[in-house]
C-alpha positions, 0 to 999 in steps of 0.5 A: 481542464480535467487530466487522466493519469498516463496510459502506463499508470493505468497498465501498472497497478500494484496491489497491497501484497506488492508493497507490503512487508512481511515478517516471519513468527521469528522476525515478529518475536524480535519486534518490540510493542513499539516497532510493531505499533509502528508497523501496523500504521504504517501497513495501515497508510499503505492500505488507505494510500492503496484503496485511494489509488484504486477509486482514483485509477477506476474512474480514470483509466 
């Protein structure tokens, strides 16, 4: 049986800039190479995760 996401799913979508973090110039300065690495992956899966959601939310709701 094929199921759809609840109505409320369907209503409340996020975009990218909801669940990103930003860094001011100043903020980004005190990063080290490997907490920047890090930000950039993880900033990367909520791409994916987003885009993933947004395919899946278009054929749904």
């Amino acid at each position: 049986m094929l199921s759809f996401p609840p109505l409320s799913l369907c209503q409340d979508l996020v975009s990218f800039e909801d669940v990103a973090v930003f860094f001011s110039v100043e903020e980004w300065a005190l990063l080290d190479s490997e907490q920047k690495a890090l930000y950039r992956e993880v900033m990367l899966e909520n791409k994916r995760n987003i885009a993933s959601l947004a395919i899946y939310l278009r054929f749904s709701c």
